[in-house]
C-alpha positions as CSV (number, residue, x, y, z in Angstrom):
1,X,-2.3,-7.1,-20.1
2,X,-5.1,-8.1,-23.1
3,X,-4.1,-6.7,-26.2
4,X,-7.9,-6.8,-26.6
5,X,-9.0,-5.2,-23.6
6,X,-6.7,-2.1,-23.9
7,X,-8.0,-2.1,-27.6
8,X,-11.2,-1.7,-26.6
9,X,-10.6,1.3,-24.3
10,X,-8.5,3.3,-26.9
11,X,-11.8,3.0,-29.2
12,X,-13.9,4.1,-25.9
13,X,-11.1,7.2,-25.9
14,X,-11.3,7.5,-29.8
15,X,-15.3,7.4,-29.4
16,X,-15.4,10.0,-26.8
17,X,-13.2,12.6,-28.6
18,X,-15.2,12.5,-31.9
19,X,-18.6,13.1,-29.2
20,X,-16.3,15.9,-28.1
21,X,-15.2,17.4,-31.7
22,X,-19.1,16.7,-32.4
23,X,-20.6,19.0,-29.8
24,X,-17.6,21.7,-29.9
25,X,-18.4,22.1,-33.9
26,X,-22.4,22.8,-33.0
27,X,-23.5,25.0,-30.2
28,X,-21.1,24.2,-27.7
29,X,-22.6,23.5,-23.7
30,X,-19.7,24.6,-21.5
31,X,-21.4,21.5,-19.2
32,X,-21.8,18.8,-22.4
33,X,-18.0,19.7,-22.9
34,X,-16.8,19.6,-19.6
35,X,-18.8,16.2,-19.3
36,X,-16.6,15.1,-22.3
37,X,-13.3,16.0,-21.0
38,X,-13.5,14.4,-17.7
39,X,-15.0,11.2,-19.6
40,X,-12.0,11.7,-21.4
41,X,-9.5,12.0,-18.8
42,X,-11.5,9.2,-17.0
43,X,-10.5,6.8,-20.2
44,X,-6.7,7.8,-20.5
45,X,-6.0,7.5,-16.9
46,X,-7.9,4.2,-17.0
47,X,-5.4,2.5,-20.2
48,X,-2.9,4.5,-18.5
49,X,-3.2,2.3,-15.3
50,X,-3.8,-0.4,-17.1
51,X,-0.5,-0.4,-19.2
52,X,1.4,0.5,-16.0
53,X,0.1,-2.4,-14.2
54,X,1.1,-4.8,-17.0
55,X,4.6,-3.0,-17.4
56,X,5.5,-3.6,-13.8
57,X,4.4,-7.1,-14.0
58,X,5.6,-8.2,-16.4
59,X,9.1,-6.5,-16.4
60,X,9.9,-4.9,-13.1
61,X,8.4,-8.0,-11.0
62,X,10.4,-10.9,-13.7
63,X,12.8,-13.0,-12.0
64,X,16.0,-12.6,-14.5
65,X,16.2,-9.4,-14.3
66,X,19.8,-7.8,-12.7
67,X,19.8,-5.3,-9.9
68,X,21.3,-2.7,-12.4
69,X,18.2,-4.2,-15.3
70,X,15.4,-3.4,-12.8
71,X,16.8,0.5,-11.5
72,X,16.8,1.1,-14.8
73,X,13.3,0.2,-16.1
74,X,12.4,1.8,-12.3
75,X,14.0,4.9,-13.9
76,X,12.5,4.5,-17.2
77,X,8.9,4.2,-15.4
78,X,9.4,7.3,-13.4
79,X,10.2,9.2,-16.1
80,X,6.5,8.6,-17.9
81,X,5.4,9.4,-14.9
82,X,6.8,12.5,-14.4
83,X,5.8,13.5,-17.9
84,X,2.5,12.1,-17.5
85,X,1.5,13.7,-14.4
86,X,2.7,17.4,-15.4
């Protein structure tokens, strides 16, 4: 996982929610902001996927890791994911 690359899409996310802020502070288009939101949601669950990837390659797919090492970072990966997809 680049450092650089998921830098680069937490500034797309930063960028997208001060466009969102922007538009909600003038006359607000219920489409403009609904655009905004799923760009939004588009760029978290794109660095969220990203991050997972690298996490479970890295860690859950290295070598040295015990049986009892790797059901727990599966457990510790489930439980973002139950939080994130609530």
């Amino acid at each position: 996982m680049s450092k650089k690359k998921l830098l680069s899409r937490v500034r797309r996310i930063k960028g997208q929610s001060i466009a969102l802020e922007n538009v909600l502070e003038g006359e607000p288009d219920c489409m403009a902001v609904l655009q905004q939101v799923a760009a939004i949601k588009g760029a978290v669950n794109g660095l969220m996927k990203e991050v997972l990837e690298g996490h479970l390659r890295e860690h859950l797919g290295a070598e040295n890791l015990s049986q009892e090492e790797r059901a727990e970072e599966v457990e510790q990966v489930i439980s973002v994911l139950k939080s994130y997809l609530k």
